[in-house]
C-alpha positions as CSV (number, residue, x, y, z in Angstrom):
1,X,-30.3,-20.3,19.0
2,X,-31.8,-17.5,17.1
3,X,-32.7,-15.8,20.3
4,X,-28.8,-16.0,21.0
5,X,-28.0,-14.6,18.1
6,X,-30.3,-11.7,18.2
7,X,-29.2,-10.7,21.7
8,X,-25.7,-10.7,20.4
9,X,-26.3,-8.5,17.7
10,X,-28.4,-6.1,20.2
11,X,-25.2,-6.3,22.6
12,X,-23.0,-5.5,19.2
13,X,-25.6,-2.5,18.5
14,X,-25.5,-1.1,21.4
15,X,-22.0,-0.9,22.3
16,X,-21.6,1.0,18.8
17,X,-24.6,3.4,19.1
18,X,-22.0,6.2,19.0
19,X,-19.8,4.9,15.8
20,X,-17.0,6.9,15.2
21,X,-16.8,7.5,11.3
22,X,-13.9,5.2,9.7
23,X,-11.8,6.4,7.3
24,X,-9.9,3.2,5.4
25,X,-7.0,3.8,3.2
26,X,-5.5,1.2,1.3
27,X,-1.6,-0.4,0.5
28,X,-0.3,-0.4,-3.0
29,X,-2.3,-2.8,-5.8
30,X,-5.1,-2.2,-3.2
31,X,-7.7,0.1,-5.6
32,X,-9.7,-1.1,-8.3
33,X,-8.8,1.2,-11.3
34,X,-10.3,3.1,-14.2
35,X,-8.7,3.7,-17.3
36,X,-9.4,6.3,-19.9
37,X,-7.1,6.9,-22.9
38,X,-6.6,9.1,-25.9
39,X,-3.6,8.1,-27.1
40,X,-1.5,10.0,-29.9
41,X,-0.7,8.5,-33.1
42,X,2.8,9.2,-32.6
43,X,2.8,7.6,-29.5
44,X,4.2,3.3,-30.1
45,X,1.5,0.8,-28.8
46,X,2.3,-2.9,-29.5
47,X,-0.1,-4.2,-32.1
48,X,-3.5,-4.5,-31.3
49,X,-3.6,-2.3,-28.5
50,X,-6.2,0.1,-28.6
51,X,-5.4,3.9,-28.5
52,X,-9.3,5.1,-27.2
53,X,-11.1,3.9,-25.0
54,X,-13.2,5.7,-21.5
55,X,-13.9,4.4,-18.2
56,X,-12.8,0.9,-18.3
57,X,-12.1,-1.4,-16.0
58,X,-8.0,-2.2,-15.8
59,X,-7.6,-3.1,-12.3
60,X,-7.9,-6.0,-11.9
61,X,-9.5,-6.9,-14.7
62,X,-8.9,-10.4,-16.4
63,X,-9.4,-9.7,-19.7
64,X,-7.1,-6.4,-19.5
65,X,-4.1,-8.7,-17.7
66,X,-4.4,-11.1,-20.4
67,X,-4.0,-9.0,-23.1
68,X,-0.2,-8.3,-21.1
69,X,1.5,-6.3,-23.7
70,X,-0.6,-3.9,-23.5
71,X,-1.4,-3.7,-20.1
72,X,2.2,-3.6,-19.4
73,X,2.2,-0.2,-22.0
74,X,-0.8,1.4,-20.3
75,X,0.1,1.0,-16.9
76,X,3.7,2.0,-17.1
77,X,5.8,5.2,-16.2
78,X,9.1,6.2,-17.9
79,X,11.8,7.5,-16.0
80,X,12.6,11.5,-17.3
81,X,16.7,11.7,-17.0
82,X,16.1,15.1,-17.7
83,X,13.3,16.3,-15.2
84,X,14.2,13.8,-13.0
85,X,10.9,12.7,-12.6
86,X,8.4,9.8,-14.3
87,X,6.1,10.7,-16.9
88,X,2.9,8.2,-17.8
89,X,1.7,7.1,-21.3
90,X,0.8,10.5,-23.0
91,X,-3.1,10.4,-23.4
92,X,-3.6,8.3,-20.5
93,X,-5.8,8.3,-17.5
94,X,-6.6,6.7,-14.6
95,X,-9.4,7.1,-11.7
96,X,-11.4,5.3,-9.0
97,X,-14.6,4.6,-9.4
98,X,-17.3,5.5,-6.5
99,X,-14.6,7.6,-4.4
100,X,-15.3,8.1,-0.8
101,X,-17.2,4.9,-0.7
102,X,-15.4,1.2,0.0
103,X,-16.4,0.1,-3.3
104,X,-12.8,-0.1,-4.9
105,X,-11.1,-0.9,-1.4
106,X,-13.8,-4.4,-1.2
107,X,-13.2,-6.5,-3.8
108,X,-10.7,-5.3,-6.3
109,X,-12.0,-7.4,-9.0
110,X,-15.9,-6.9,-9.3
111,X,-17.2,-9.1,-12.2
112,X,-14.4,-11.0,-12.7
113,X,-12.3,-13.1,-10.1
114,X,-14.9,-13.0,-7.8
115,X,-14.2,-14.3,-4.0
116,X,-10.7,-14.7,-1.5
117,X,-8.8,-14.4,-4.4
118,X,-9.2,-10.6,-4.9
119,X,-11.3,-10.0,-1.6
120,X,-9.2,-6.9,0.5
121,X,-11.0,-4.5,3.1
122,X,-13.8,-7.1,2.4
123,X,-14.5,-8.6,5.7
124,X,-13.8,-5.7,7.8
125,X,-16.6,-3.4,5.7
126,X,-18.9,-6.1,6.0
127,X,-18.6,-6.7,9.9
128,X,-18.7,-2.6,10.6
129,X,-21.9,-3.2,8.1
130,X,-23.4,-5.7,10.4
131,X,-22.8,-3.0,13.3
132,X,-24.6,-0.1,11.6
133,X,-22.3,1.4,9.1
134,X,-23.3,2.9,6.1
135,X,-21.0,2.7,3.1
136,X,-20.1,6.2,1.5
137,X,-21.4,8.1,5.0
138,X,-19.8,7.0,8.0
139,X,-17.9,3.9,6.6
140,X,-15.4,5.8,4.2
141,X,-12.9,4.9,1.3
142,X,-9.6,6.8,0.5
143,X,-8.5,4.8,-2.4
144,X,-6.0,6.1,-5.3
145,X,-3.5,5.2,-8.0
146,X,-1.7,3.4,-6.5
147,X,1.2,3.0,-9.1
148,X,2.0,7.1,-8.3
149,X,3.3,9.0,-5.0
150,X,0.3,11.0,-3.4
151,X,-0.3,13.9,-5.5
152,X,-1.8,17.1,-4.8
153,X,-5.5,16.3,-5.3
154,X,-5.5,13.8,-3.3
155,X,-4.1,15.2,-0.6
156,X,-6.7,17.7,-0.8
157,X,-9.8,15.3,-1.6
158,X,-9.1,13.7,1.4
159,X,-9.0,16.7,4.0
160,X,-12.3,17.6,2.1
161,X,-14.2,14.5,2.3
162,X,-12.6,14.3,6.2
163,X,-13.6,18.0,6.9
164,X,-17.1,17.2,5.1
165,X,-17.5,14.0,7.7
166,X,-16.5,15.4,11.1
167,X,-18.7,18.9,10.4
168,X,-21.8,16.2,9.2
169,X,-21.5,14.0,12.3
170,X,-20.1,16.5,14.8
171,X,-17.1,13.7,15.7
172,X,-13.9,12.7,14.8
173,X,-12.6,10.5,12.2
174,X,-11.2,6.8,12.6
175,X,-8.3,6.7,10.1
176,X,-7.1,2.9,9.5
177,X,-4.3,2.7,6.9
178,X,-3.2,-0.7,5.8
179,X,0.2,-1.2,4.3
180,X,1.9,1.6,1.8
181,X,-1.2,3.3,2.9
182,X,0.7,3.8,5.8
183,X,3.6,6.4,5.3
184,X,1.2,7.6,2.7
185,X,-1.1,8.7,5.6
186,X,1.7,9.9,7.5
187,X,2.6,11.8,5.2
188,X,-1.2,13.8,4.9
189,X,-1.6,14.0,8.8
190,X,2.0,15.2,7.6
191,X,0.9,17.8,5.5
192,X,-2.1,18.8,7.3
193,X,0.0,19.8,10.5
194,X,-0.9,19.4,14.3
195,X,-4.3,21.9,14.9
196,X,-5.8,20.3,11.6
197,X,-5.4,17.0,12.8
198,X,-6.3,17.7,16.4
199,X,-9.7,18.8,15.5
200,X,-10.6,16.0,12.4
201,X,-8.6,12.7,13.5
202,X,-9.6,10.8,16.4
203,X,-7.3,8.3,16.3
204,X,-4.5,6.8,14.0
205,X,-4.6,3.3,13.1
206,X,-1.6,1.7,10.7
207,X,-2.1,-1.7,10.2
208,X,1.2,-3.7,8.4
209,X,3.5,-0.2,8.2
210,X,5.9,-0.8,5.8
211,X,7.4,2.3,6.8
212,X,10.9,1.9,5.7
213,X,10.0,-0.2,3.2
214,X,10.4,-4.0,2.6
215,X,12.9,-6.1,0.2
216,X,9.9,-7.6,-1.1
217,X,9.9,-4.6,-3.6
218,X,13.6,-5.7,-4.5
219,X,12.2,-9.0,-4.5
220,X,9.4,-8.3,-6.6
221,X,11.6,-6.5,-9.1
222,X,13.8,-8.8,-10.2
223,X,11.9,-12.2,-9.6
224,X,8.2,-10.7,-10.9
225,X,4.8,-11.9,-8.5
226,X,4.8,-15.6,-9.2
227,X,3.6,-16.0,-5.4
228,X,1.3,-13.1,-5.7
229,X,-1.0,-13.4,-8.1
230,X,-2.6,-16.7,-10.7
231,X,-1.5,-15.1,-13.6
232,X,1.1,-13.9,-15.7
233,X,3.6,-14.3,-12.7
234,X,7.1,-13.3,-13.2
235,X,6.2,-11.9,-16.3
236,X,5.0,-8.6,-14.5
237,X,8.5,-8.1,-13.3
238,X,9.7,-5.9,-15.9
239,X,6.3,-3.7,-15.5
240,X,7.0,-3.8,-11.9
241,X,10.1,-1.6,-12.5
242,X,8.3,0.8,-14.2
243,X,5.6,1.5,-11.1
244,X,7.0,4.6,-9.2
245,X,5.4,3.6,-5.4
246,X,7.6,0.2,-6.0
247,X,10.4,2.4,-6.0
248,X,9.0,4.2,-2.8
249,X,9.1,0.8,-1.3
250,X,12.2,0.1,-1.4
251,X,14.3,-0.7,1.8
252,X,15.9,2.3,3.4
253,X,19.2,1.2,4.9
254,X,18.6,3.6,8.2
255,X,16.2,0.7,9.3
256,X,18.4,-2.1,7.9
257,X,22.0,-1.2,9.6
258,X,24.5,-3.5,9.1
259,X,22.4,-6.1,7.3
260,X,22.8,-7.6,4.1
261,X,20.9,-7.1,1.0
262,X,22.5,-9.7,-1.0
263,X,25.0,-12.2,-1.9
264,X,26.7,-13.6,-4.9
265,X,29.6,-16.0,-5.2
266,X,32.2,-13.5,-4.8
267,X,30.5,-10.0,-3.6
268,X,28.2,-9.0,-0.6
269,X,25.7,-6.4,-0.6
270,X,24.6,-4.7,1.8
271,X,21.4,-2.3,2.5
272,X,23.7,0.5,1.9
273,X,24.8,-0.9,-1.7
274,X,21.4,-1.5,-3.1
275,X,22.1,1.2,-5.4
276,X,25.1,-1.0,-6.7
277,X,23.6,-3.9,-6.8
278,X,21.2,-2.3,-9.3
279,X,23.4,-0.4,-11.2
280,X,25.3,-3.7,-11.3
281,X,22.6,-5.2,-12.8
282,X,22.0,-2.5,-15.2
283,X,18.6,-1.4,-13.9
284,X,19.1,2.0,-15.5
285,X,18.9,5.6,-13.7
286,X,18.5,3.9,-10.1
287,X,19.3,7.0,-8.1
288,X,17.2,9.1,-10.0
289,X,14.2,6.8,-9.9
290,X,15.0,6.5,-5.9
291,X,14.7,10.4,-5.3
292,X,11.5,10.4,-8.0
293,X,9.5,8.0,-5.7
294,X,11.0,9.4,-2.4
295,X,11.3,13.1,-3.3
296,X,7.8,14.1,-1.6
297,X,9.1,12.6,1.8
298,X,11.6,15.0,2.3
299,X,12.1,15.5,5.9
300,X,9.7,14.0,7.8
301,X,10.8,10.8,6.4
302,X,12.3,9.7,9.7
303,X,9.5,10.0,11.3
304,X,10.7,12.1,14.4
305,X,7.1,13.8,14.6
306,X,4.1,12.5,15.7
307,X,0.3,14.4,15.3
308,X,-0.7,14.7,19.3
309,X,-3.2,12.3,18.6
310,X,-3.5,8.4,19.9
311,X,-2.1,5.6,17.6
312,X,-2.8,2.2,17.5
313,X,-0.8,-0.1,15.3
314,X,-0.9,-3.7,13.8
315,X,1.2,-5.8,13.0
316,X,1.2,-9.5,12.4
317,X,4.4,-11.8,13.1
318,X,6.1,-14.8,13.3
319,X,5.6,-15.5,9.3
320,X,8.7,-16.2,7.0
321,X,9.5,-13.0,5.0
322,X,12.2,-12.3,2.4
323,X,14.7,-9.7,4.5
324,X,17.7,-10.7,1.6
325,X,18.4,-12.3,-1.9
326,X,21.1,-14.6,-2.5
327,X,22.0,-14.7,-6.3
328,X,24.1,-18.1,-7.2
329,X,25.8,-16.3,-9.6
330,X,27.7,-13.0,-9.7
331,X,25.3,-9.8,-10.9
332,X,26.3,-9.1,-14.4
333,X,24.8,-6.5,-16.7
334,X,21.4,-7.7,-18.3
335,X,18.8,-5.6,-20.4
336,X,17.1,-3.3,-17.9
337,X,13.8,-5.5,-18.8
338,X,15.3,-9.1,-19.1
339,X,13.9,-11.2,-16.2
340,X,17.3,-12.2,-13.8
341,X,17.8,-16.3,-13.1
342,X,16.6,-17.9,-10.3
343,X,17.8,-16.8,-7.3
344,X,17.2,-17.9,-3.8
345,X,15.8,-15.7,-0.7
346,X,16.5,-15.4,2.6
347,X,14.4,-15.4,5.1
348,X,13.8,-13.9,8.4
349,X,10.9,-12.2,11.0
350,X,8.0,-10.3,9.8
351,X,4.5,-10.5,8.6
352,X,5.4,-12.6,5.3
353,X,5.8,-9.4,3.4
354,X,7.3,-6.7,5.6
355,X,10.6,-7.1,8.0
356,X,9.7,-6.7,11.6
357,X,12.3,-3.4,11.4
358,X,10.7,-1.8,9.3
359,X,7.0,-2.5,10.9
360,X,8.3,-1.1,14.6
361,X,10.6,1.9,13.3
362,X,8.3,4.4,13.7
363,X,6.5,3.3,16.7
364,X,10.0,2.3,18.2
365,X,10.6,6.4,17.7
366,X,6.9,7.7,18.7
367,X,7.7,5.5,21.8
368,X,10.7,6.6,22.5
369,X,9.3,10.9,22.3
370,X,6.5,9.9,25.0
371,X,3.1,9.6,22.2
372,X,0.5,8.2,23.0
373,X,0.8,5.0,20.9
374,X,0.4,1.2,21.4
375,X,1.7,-1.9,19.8
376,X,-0.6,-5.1,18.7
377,X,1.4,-7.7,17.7
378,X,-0.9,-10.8,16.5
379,X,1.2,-13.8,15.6
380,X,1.1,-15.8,12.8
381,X,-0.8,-13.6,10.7
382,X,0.3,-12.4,7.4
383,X,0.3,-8.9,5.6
384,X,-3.1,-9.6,4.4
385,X,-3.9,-11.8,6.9
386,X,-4.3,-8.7,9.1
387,X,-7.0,-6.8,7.4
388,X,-9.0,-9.8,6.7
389,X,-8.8,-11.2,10.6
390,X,-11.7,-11.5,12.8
391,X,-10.1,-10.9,15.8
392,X,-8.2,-7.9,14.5
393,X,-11.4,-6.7,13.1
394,X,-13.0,-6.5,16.5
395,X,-9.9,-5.0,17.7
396,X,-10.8,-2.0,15.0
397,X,-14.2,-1.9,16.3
398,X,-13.0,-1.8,19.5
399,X,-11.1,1.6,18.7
400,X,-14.2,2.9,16.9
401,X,-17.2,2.5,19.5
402,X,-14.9,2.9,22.2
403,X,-15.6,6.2,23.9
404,X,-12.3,6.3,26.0
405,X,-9.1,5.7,23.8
């Protein structure tokens, strides 16, 4: 048996003895977090909360959750009316620790809830381990804040430490996004343009696109993360509306037409009314928190261009997952932080967190132009299902070691 298994790992070895580098970047909630803060004395904290404190970790971090109150007021953004934009806690900061490596993408809660609870990229790093990689050289991690739209340094950290890889190992990158991570890295292969990409990015991996976004953010929104996460449940709800990349995640009615959103009693909503149904429930300044979390899109936000570079996407299917809300009651004004009552969802085709629409609007575009892109569809597996898979794992390696695309 051992002899087996030692020839298996040589076979393994030697089909990977020219590893591509792999880039990984993660889906919203999917970085551990720092926190640093030196907050004003003129700035309200709830009582008890303290106002100093340097690299600590928040996310996820038991003891931080627990304390909610003021987790809630640390991790929070307030909607500006007047720049139209959202502005964090004043004299607070957040980071990753170990950037570049897969340390915040593994397990997001080191310390603390230890195992499959919190486990993410944690299977995948340790199987591209077993082949040879080496963490924080060829086996890379682009994580972020995930609570904000990609800002300007990260944009350019990443074309550094992507630059920095392909000039050290004299081949291209492996780029595997998973989730909101998705039209995040759109948007840098975006920003980068064509020739940059060309020459760093070997291939383009999205795993679970949300790419036009999923009602699960609606969802999440008014109901809170009850299913989610073992703690504090629906009372992160309120918080939730207060994340700007939630807002980002909203559904876009151009992959939803003619669907509807919701239903009461005596009204029907459709994709194209979500602002209404929000305003309806008084979730204040809706359009102008839409454009905040959307604004850096701007035009390539229907996806019409591709990077001329190969593109593999993943998707799991055949899992229930919310595409609409049906409200037993008609949508009345409530405080824009009041949890809403019970409500039912409505269920139809996707990967338990994404609608199938939204997965295949891109590649159903990119397809259509002539790209050079392909479609694995796994059944059965969920959203998180798919970065945690065996046989989609092997699938990755399969892109990485593979010398012909």
């Amino acid at each position: 048996m051992l002899f087996v298994l030692y020839a298996i790992a040589g076979i393994c070895a030697a089909y990977c003895v020219e590893r591509r580098p792999i880039v990984l970047m993660p889906g919203i909630m999917g970085t551990i977090l720092h926190g640093s803060a030196n907050i004003p004395p003129e700035v309200p904290l709830p009582d008890g909360c303290a106002r100093t404190f340097d690299d600590t970790l928040m996310w996820i971090d038991e003891a931080t959750l627990l304390q909610l109150d003021c987790a809630m007021t640390y991790f929070r953004y307030e909607f500006n009316p007047v720049s139209r934009d959202w502005d964090r806690l004043k004299g607070m900061t957040f980071s990753v620790p170990k950037w570049s490596s897969t340390y915040a993408i593994d397990e997001l809660a080191p310390g603390g809830f230890s195992g499959s609870n919190v486990e993410y990229f944690h299977n995948m790093i340790g199987k591209l381990e077993s082949l040879g990689y080496v963490d924080g050289d060829n086996l890379l991690g682009i994580g972020y804040d995930w609570k904000e739209v990609p800002s300007e340094k990260m944009i350019q950290d990443s074309k550094d430490l992507i630059e920095r890889t392909v000039q050290k190992f004299g081949t291209r990158v492996l780029l595997i996004a998973h989730s909101m991570g998705c039209p995040y890295s759109y948007y840098f292969l975006s920003r980068m343009g064509d020739d940059w990409v060309k020459q760093n990015i070997f291939m383009y991996v999205p795993i679970a696109p949300p790419w036009m976004g999923s009602v699960r953010a609606v969802d999440s929104m008014l109901g809170g993360l009850d299913r989610e996460l073992p703690f504090v449940g629906k009372y992160l709800a309120p918080l939730i509306r207060h994340i700007p990349s939630v807002w980002f995640l909203l559904p876009n009615p151009l992959a939803f037409p003619n669907m509807i959103l919701a239903t009461t009693p005596n009204k029907v909503y459709y994709y194209t009314d979500m602002l209404q149904s929000f305003n309806d429930g008084n979730l204040t300044n809706v359009e102008g928190k839409m454009s905040a979390a959307r604004y850096f899109f701007g035009n390539i936000s229907n996806y019409e261009h591709l990077p001329p570079i190969p593109v593999r996407q993943i998707i799991g299917t055949n899992k229930k997952t919310v595409i609409g809300i049906k409200f037993p009651y008609d949508i009345k004004p409530l405080g824009a932080d009041d949890l809403w009552p019970d409500f039912d969802r409505v269920y139809g085709e996707g990967d338990s967190t994404v609608p199938y629409d939204s997965m295949i609007y891109a590649y159903d575009i990119w397809e259509r132009s002539g790209f050079d892109v392909q479609l694995f569809k796994y059944p059965g597996l969920s959203h998180m299902d798919l970065v945690q898979d065996d046989t989609v794992i092997d699938q990755v390696i399969h892109f990485a070691c593979d010398t012909d695309p």
